[in-house]
C-alpha positions in Angstrom: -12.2 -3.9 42.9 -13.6 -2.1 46.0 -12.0 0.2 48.0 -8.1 1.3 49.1 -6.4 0.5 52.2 -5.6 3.0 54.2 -2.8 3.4 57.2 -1.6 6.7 59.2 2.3 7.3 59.7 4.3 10.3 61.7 4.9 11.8 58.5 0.9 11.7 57.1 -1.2 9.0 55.0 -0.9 5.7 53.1 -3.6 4.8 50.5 -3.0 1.5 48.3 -6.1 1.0 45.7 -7.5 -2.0 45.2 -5.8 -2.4 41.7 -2.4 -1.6 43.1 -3.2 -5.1 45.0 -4.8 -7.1 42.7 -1.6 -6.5 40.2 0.8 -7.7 42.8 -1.7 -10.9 44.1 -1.7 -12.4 40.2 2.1 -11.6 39.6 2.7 -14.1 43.1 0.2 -16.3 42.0 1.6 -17.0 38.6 4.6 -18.3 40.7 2.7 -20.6 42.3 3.4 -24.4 40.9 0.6 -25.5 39.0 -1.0 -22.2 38.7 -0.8 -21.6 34.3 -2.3 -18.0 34.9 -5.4 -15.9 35.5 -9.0 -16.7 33.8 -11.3 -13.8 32.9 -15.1 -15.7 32.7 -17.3 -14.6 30.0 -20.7 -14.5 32.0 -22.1 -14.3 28.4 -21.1 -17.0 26.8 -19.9 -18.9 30.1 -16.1 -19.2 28.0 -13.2 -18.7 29.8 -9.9 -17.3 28.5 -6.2 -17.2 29.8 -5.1 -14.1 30.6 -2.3 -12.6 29.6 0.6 -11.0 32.1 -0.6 -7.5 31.7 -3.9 -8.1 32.9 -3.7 -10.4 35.5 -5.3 -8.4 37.7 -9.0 -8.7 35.7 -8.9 -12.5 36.9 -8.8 -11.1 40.5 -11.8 -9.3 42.9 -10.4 -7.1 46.0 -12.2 -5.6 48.5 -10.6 -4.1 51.3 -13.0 -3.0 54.4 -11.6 -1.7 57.5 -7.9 -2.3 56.0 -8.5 -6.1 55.7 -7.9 -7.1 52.4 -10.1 -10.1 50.7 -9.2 -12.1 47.4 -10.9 -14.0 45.1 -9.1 -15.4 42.6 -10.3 -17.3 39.2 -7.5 -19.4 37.8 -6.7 -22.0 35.6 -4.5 -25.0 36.8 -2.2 -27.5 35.1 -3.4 -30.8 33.8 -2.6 -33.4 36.9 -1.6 -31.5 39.7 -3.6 -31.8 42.8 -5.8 -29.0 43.0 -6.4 -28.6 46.5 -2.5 -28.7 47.3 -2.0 -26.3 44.4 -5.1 -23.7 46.2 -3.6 -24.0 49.4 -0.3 -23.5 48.4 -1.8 -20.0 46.8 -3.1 -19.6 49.5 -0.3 -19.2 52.0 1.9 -17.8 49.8 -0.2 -14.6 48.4 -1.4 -14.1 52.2 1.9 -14.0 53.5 3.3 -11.7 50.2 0.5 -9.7 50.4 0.5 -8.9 53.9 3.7 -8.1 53.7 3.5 -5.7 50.7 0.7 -3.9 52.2 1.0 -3.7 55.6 -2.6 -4.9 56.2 -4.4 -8.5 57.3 -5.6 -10.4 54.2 -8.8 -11.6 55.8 -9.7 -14.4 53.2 -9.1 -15.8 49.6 -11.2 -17.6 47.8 -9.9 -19.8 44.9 -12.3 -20.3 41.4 -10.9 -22.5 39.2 -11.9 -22.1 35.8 -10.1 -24.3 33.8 -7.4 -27.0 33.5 -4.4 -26.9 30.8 -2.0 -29.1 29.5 1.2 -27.7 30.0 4.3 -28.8 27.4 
């Protein structure tokens, strides 16, 4: 997580950290169809773990420069859903959420996936 967007008002300024975004991109992308949830990649071991709903925002990287936000996400998908409709699907719908949460451009997003599950 880099930086904090900033914006000036009448009344003085805004500043929304990086975390404060990441937080709310994982909670819309866990509403996207055929997202299962956010991955956290063991560099180590190279394993990769589902996270849980309170830390959704460790399978997410922001950095925002010059108030333009970009995402990279890492998540895993469900078993026979097609990826690339799922990606741009969380695509459109974090930029246009996020945008409008924040009040700034999200510049780009960058989708990892990490895993496929079977979901019951």
């Amino acid at each position: 997580m880099q930086g904090q967007g900033q914006m000036k008002t009448d009344f003085g300024k805004i500043v929304i950290d990086a975390d404060v975004i990441a937080t709310y991109a994982g909670s819309v992308a866990v509403e996207c169809f055929g997202i299962v949830g956010m991955a956290a990649v063991n560099m180590k071991d190279g394993l990769v773990k589902l996270l849980k709903a309170d830390y959704l925002n460790h399978g997410i990287d922001v950095n925002v420069t010059d108030n333009e936000i970009s995402l990279d996400f890492h998540v895993i998908v469900s078993y026979g859903v097609g990826i690339a409709t799922v990606c741009e699907n969380l695509e459109e719908t974090v930029k246009y959420r996020v945008e409008e949460f924040t009040g700034m451009t999200v510049k780009n997003i960058n989708v990892f996936v990490e895993g496929v599950r079977v979901i019951d």
